[in-house]
Residue frames relative to the residue before (quaternion, step in Angstrom):
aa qw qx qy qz dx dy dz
X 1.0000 0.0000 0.0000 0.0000 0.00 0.00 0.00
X 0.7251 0.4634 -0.2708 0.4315 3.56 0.81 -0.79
X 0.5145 0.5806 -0.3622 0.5166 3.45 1.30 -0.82
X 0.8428 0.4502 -0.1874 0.2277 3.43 0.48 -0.78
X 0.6831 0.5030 -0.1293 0.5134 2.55 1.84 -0.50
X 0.6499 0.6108 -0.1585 0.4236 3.50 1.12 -1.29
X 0.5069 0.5226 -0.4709 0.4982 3.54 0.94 -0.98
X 0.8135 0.3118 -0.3205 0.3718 4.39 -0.34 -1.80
X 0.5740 0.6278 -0.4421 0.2845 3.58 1.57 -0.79
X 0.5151 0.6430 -0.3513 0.4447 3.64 1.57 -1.16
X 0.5889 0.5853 -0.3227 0.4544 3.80 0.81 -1.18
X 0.7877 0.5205 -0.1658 0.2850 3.14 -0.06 -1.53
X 0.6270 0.5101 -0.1523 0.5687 3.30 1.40 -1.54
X 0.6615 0.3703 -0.3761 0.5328 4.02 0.54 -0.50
X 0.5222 0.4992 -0.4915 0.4863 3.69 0.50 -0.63
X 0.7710 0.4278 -0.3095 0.3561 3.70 -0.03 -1.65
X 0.6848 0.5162 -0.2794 0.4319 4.00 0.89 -0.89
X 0.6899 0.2907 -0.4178 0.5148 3.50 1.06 -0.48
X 0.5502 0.4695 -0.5629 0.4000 4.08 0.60 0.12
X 0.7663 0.4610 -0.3562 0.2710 3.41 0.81 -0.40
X 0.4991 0.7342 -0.3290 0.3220 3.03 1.95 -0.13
X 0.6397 0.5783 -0.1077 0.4947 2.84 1.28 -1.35
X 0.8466 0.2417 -0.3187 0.3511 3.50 0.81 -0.30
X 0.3710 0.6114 -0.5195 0.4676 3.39 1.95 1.02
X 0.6448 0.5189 -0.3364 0.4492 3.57 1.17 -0.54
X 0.8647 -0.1634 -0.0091 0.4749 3.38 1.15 -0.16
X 0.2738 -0.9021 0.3186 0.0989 3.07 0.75 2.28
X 0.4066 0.6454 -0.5669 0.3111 4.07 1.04 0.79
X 0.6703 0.5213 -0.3332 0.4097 3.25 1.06 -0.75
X 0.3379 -0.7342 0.4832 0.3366 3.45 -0.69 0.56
X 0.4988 -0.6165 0.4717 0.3856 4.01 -0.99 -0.29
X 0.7381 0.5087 -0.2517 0.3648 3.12 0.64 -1.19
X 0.5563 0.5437 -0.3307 0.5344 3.04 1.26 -0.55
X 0.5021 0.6541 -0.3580 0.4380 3.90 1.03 -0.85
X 0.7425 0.5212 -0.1847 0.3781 2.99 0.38 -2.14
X 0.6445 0.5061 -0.2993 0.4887 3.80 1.12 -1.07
X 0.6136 0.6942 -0.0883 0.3659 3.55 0.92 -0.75
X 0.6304 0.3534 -0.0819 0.6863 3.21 1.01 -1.50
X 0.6951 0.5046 -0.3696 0.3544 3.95 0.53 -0.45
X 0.6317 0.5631 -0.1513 0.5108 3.06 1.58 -1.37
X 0.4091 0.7171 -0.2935 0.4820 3.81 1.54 -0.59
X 0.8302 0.3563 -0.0305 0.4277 2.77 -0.19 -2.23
X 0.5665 0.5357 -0.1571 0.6061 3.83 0.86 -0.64
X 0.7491 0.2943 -0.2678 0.5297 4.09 0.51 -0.36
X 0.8571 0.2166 -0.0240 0.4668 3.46 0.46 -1.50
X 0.6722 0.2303 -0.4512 0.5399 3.50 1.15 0.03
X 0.5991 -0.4387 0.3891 0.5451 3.81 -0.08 -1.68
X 0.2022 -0.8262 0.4023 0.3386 3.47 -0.27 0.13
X 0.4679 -0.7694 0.2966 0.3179 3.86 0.24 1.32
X 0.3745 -0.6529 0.5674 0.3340 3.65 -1.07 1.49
X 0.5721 0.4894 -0.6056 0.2578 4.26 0.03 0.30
X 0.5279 0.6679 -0.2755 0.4464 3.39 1.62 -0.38
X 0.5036 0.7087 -0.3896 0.3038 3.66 1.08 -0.12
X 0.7760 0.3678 -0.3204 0.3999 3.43 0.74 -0.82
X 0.4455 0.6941 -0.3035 0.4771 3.39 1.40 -0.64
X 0.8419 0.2883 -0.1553 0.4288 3.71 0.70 -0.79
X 0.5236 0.5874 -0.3797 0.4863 3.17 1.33 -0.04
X 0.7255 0.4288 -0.2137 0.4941 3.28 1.27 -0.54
X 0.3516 0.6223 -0.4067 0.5689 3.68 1.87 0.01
X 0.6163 0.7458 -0.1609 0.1953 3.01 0.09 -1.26
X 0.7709 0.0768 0.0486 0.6304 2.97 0.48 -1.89
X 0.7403 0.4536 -0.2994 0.3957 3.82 0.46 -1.82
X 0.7671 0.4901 -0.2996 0.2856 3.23 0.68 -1.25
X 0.5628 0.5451 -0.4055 0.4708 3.40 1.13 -0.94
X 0.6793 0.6064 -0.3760 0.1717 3.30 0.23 -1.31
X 0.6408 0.5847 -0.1675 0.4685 2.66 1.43 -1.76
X 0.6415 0.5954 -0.2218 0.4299 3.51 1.13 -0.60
X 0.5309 0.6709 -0.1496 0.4956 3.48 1.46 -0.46
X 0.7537 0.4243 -0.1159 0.4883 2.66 1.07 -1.55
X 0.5370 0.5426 -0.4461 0.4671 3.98 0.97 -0.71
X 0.5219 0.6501 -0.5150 0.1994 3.53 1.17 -1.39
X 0.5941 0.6625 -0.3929 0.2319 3.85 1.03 -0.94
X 0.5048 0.6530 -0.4969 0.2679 3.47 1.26 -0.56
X 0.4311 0.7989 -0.3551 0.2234 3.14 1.41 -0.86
X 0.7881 0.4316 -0.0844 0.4308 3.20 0.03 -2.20
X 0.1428 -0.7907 0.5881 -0.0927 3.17 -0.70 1.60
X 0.1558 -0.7013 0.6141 0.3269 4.24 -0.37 0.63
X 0.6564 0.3023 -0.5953 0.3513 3.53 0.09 -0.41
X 0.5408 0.6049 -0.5351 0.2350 3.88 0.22 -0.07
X 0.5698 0.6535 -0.2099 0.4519 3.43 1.92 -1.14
X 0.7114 0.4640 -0.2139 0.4825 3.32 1.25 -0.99
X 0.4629 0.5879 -0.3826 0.5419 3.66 1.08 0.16
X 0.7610 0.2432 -0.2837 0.5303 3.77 0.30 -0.85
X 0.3187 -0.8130 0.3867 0.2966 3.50 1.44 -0.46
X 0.7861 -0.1404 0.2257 0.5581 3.91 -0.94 0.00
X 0.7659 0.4264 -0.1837 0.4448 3.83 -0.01 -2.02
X 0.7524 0.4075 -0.3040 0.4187 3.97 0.99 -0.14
X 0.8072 0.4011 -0.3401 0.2682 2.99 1.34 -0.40
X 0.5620 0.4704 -0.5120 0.4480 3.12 1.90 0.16
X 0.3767 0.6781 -0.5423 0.3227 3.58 1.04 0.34
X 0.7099 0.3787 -0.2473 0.5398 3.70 0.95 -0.97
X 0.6243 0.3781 -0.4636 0.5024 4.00 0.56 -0.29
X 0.6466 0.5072 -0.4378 0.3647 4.00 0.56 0.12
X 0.6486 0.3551 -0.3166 0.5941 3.60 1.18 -1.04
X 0.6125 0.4285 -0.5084 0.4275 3.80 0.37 -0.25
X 0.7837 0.3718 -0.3800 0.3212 3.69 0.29 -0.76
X 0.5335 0.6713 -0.3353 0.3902 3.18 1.73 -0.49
X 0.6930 0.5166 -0.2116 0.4563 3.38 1.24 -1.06
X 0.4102 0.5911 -0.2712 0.6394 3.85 1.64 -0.21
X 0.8452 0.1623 -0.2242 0.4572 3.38 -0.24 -0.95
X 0.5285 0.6940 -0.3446 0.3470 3.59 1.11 -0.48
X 0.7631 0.4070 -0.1217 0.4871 3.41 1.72 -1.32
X 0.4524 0.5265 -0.3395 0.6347 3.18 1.76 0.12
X 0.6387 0.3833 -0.3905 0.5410 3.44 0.02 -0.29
X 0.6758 0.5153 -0.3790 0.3661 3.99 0.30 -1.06
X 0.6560 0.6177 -0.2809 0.3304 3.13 1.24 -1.92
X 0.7210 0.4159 -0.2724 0.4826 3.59 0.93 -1.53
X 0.4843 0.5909 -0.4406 0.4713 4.08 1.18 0.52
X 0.7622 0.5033 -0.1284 0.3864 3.23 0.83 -1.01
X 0.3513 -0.8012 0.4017 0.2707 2.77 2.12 -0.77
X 0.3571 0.6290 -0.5438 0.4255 3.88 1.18 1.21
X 0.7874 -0.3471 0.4138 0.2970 2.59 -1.80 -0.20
X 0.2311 -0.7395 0.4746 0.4177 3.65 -0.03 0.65
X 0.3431 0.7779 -0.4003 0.3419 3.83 0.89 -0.58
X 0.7157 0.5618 -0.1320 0.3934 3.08 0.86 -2.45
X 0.7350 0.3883 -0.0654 0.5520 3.33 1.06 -1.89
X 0.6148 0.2593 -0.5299 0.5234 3.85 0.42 0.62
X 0.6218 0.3088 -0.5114 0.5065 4.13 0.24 0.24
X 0.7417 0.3221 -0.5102 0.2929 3.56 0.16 0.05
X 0.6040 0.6027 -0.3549 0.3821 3.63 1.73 -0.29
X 0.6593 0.4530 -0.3431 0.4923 3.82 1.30 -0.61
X 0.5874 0.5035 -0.4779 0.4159 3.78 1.58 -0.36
X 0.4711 0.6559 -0.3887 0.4436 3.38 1.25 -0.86
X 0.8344 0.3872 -0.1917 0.3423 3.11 -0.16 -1.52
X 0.8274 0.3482 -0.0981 0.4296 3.74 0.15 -1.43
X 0.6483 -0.5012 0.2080 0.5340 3.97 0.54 -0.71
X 0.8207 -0.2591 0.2919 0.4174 3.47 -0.10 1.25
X 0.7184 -0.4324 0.3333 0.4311 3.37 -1.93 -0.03
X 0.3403 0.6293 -0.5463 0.4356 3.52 0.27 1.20
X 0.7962 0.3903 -0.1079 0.4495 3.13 1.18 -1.30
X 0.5059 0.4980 -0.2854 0.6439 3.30 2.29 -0.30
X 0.8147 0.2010 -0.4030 0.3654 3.40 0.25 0.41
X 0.4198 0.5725 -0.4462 0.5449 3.46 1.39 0.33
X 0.7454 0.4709 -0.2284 0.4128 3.71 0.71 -0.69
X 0.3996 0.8143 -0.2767 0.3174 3.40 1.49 -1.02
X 0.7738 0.5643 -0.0036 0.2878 3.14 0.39 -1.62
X 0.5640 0.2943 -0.1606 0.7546 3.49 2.00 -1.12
X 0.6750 0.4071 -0.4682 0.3994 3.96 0.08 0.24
X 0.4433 -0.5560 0.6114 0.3472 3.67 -1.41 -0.39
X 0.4938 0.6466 -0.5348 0.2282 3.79 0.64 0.31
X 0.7078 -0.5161 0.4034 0.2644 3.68 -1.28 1.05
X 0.3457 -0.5476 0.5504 0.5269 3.85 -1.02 -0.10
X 0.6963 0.4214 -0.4977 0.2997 3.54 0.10 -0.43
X 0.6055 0.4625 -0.4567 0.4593 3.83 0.80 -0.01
X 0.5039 0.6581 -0.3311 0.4510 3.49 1.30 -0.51
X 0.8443 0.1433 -0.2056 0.4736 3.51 0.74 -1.14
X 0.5242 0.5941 -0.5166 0.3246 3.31 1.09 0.62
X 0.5363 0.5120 -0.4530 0.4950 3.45 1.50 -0.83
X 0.4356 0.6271 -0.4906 0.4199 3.73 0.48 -0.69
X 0.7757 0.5021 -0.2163 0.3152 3.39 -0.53 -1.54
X 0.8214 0.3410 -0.1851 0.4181 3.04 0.60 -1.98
X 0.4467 0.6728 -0.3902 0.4422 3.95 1.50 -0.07
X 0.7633 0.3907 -0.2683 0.4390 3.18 0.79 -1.39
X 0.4827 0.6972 -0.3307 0.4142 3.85 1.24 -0.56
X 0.7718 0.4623 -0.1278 0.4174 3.24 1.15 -1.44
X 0.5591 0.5338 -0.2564 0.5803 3.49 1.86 -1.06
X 0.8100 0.3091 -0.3692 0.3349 3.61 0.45 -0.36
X 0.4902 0.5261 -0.4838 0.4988 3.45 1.16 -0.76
X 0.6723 0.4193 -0.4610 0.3996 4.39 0.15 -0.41
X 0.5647 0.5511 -0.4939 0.3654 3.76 0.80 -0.25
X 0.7891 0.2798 -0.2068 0.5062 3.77 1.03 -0.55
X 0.6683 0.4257 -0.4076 0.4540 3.83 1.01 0.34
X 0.5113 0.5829 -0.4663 0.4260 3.79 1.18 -1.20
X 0.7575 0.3527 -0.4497 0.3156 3.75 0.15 -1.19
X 0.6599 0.5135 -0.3742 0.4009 3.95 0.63 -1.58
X 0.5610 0.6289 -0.2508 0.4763 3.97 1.33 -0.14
X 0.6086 0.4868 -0.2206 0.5865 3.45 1.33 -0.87
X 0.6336 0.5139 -0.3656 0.4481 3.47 0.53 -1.38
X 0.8464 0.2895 -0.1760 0.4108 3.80 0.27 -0.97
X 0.6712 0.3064 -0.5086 0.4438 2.92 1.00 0.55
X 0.5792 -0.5231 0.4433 0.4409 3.84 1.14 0.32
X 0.3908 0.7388 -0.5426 0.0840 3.19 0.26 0.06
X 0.6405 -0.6142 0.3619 0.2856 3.75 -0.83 0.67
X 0.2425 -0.8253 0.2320 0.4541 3.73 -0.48 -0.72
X 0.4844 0.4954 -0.4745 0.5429 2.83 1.30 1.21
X 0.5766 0.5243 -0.4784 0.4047 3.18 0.82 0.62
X 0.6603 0.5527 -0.2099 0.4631 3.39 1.37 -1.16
X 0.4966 0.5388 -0.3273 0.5967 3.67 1.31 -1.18
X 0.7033 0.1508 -0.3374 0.6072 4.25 -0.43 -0.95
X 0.5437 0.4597 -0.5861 0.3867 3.96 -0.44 0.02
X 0.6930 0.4790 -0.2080 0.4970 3.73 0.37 -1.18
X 0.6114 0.4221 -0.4215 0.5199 3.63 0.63 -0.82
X 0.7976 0.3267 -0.1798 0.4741 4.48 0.42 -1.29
X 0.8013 0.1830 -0.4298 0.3737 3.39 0.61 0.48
X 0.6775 0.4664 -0.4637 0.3292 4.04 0.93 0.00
X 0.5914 -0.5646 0.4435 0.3671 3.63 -0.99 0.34
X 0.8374 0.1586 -0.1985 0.4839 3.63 -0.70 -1.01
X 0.5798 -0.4260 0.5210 0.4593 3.63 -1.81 0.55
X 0.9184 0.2234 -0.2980 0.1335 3.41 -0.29 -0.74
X 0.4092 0.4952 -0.4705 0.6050 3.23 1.71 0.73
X 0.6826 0.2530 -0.5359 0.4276 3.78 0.32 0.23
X 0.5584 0.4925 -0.5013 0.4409 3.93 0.60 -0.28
X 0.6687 0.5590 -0.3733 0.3177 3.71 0.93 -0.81
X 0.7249 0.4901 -0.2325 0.4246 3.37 1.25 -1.32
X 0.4204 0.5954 -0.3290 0.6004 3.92 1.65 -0.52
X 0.7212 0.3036 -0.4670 0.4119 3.70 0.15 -1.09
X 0.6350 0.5678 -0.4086 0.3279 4.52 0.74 -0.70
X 0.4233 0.6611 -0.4584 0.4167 2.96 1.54 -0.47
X 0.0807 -0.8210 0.4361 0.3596 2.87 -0.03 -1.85
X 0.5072 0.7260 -0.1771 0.4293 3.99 0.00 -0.55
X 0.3520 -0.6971 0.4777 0.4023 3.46 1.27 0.13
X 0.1293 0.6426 -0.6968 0.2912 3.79 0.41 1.65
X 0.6363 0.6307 -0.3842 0.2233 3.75 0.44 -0.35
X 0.4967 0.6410 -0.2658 0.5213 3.35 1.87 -0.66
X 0.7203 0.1284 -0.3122 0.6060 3.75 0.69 -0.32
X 0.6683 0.3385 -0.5231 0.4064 3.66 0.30 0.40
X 0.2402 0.6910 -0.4260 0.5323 3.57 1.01 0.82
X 0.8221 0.4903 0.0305 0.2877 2.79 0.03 -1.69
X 0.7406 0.2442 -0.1069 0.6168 3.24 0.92 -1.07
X 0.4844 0.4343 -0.5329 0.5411 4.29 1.17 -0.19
X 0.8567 0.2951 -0.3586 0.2246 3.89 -0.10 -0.32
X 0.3014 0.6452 -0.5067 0.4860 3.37 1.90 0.73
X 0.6092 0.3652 -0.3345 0.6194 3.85 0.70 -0.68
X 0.6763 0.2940 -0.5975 0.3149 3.60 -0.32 0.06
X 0.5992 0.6365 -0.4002 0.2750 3.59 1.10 -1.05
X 0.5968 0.5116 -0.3665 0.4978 3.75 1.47 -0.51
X 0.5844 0.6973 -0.4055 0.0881 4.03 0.91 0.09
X 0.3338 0.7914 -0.2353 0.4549 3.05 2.08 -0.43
X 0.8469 0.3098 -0.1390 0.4092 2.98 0.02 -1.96
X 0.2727 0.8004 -0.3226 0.4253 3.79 1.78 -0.06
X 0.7794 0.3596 -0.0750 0.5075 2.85 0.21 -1.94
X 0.5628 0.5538 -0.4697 0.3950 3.45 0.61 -0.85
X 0.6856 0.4753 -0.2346 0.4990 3.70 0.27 -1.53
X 0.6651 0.4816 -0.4173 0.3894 3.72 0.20 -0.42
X 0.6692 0.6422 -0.2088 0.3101 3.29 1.15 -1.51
X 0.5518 0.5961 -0.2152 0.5421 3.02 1.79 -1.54
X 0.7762 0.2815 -0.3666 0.4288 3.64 0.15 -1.08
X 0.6396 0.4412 -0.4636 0.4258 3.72 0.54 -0.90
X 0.4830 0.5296 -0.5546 0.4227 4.21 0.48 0.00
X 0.6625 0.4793 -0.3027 0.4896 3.75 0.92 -1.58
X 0.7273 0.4465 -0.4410 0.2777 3.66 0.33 -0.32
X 0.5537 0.6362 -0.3889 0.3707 3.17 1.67 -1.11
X 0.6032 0.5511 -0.3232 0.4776 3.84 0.95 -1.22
X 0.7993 0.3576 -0.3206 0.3612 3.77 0.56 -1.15
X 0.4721 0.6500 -0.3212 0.5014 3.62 1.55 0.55
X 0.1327 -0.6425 0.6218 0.4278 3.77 1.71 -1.03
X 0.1732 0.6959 -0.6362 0.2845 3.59 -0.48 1.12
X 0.3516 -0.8195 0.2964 0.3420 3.07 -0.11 1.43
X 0.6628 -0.3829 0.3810 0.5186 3.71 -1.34 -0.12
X 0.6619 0.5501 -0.3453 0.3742 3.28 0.24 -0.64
X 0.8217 0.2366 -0.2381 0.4606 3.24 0.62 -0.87
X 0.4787 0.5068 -0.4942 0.5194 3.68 1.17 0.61
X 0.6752 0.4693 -0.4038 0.4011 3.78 0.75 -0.33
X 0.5858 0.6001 -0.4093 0.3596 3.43 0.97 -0.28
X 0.5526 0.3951 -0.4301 0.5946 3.84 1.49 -0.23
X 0.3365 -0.6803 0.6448 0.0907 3.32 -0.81 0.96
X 0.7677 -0.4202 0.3565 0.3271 3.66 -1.17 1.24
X 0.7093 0.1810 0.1094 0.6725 3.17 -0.10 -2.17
X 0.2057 -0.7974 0.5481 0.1463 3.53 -0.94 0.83
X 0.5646 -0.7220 0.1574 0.3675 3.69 -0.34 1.86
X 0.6034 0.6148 -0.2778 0.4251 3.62 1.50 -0.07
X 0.6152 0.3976 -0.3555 0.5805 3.48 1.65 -0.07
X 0.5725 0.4348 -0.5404 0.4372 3.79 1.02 -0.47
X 0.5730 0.7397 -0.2979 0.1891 3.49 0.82 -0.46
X 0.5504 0.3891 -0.1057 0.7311 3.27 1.54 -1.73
X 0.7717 0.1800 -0.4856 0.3692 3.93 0.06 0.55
X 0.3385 0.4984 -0.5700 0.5587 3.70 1.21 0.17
X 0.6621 0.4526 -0.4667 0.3727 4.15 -0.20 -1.03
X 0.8622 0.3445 -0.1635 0.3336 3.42 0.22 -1.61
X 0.4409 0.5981 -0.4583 0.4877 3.54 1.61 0.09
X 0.6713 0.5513 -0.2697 0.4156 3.42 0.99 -1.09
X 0.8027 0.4185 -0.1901 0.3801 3.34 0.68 -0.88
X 0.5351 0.6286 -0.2483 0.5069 2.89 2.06 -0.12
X 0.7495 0.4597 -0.1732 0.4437 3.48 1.28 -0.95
X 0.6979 0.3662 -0.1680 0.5922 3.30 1.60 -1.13
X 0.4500 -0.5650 0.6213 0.3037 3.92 -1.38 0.71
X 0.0391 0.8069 -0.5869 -0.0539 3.33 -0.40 1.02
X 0.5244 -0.5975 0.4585 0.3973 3.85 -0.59 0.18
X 0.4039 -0.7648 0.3206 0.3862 3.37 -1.42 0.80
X 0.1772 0.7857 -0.5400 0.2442 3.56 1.85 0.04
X 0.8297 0.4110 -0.1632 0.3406 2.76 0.11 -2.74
X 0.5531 0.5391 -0.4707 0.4266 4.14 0.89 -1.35
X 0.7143 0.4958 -0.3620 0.3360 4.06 0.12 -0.97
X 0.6850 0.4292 -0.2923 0.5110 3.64 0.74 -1.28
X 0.6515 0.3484 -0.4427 0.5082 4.33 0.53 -0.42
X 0.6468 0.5470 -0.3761 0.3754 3.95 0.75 -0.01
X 0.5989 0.5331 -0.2841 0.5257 3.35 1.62 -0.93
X 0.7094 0.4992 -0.3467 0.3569 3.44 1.20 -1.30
X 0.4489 0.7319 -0.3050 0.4121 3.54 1.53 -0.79
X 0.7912 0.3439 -0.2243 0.4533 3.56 0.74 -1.23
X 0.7307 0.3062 -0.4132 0.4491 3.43 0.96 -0.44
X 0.2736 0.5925 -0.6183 0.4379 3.58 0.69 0.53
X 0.6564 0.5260 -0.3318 0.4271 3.59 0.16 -1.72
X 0.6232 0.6451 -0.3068 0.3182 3.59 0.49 -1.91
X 0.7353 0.3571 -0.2201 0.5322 3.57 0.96 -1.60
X 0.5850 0.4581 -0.4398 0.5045 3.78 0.40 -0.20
X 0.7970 0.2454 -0.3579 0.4200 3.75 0.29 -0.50
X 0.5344 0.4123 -0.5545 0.4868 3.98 0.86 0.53
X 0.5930 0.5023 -0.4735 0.4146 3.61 0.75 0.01
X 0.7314 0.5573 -0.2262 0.3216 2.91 0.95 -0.95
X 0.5870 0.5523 -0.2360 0.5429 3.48 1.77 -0.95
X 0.6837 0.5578 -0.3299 0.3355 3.48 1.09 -0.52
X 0.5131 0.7216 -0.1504 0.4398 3.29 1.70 -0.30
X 0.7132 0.3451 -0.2143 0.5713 3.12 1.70 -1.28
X 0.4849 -0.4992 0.6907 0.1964 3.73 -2.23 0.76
X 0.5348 -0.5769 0.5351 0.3078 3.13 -1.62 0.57
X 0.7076 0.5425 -0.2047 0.4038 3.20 1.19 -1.17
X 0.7405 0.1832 -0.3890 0.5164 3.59 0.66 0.13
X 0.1222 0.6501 -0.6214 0.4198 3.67 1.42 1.30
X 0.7808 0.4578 -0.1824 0.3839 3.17 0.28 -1.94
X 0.5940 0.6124 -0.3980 0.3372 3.38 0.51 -0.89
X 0.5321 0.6312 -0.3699 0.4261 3.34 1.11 -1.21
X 0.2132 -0.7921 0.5345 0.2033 3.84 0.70 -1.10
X 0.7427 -0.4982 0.3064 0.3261 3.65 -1.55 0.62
X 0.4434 0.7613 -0.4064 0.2422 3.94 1.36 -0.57
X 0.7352 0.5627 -0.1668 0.3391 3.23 1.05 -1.49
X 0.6207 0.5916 -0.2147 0.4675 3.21 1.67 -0.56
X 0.4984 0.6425 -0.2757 0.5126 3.20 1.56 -1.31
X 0.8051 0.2787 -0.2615 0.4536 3.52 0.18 -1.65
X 0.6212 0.5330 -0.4935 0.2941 3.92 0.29 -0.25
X 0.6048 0.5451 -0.4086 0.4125 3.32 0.98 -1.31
X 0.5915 0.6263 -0.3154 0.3980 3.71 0.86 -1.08
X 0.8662 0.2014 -0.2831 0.3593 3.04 0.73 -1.38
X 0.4529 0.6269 -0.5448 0.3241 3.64 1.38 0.01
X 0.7057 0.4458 -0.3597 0.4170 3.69 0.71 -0.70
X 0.6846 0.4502 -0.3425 0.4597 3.50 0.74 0.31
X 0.5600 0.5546 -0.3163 0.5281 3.59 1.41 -0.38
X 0.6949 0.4482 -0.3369 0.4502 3.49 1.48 -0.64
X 0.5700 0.4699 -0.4507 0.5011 3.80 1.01 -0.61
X 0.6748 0.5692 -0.3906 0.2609 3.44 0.80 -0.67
X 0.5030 0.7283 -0.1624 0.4361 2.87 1.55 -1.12
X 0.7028 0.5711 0.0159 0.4238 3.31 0.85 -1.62
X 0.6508 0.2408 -0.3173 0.6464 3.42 1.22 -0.79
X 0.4835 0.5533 -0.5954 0.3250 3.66 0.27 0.08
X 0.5840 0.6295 -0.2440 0.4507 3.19 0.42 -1.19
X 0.7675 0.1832 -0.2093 0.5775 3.79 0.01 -0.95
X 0.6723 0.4793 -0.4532 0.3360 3.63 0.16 -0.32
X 0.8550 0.1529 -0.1408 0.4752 3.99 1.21 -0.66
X 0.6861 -0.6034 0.3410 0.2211 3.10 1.35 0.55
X 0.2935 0.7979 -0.4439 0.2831 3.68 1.27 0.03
């Protein structure tokens, strides 16, 4: 058992430690996005090694999953009770807006709807956290997987250096700019990054309002699960193989068994940080499994559309974003 494993686990784990190196040395870059990258790399331009096979099948599915789930340490109610009631349906409106907003673009552009709901829930909720938590109830390819990936992380970093020179001219306050940053960037650490340029302790309400969108990732998945069951049936898929997606998929009872827990019990912030770090490199190893899977050539195939419509919609998810903010005061 160890022979068989350990050799792709050894792989997998050096890939994930040098994405994470690289993004303590400079926290714009995202990892996960690394971790997809460096898999897709190693897999195109070197080979990706057949002792590595069992090790990633098991990245893939257990580990992510399991990774998903820690994500619950996240979701905090006293964080909910700070923006109060008026903020959080302020954030379930620009998130669902920003979902249906990229669905609607996607079927303009003529993608893949598949393509254009992992780039609308990465958009919307937190980055490729939320693409690979979502992955799993849809029918979308790994290469649409690691393109939505990519083109998220493209969009989350280019906002760490425009959102602020954007704030400044429009005057913006810092509690306006901090909950602006929290409802329009994708990953935590490209909104904690783009709050920290700010400066001024803006990061505390962009805190605040990035982990209201995570609290909506659950109920996400839930709905996805439901419809991707309804597709399996509108296909004549047998019963059997529609019963094997379970309702509540065991990775969302999970992240609410986490965040009940962390909600009920005083946990330290030592212990809350180290099950959040452990969460992401979980993720890390699911997306080098996951990059290893994908060709350059049906990268390309995908074509230049998807890029067109994100930039579009990232600059429209941010004004959207933005008039929330001034209109209720969050």
């Amino acid at each position: 058992m160890v022979k068989t494993y350990a050799p792709g686990f050894a792989l997998i784990a050096a890939l994930v430690a040098v994405a994470f190196e690289i993004n303590h040395l400079q926290s714009a870059i995202s990892p996960l996005a690394l971790c997809v990258a460096f898999g897709f790399l190693v897999a195109n331009f070197i080979q990706w090694p057949s002792f590595a096979g069992p090790a990633t099948k098991v990245s893939s599915k257990t580990i992510m999953r399991i990774g998903v789930a820690l994500l619950g340490a996240q979701v905090s109610v006293a964080s909910l009770r700070e923006i109060g009631v008026k903020g959080v349906i302020t954030v379930a409106i620009v998130v669902s807006f920003t979902i249906f907003g990229i669905l609607g673009l996607s079927k303009l552009f003529k993608m893949s709807g598949d393509l254009g709901l992992l780039i609308g829930v990465g958009f919307g909720v937190c980055g490729a956290t939320a693409v690979a938590a979502i992955r799993p109830q849809t029918r979308a390819t790994e290469e649409e997987t690691s393109y939505a990936i990519g083109l998220i992380s493209l969009c989350g970093t280019l906002s760490i250096f425009l959102l602020p020179l954007i704030g400044h001219s429009l005057n913006l306050d810092t509690r306006e700019f901090g909950s602006w940053a929290g409802a329009a960037v994708h990953d935590v650490g490209q909104v904690v990054a783009t709050a920290s340029v700010w400066g001024d302790g803006a990061d505390k309400y962009a805190i605040v309002v990035k982990l209201a969108r995570v609290c909506l990732l659950a109920p996400i998945v839930l709905v996805l699960s439901i419809r991707h069951r309804r597709w399996l049936t509108s296909q004549g898929k047998t019963e059997t193989a529609s019963a094997k997606i379970p309702l509540i998929p065991y990775f969302v009872l999970g992240f609410i068994a986490v965040a009940t827990f962390h909600n009920l019990v005083d946990l330290n912030a030592r212990l809350l940080a180290d099950i959040v770090f452990t969460s992401k490199l979980m993720l890390g190893a699911g997306l080098v499994a996951l990059g290893s899977g994908v060709r350059w050539k049906a990268i390309r195939a995908i074509g230049p559309r998807p890029m067109a419509m994100g930039m579009i919609a990232w600059v429209i998810v941010a004004g959207v974003a933005l008039a929330a903010v001034k209109v209720t005061g969050i």
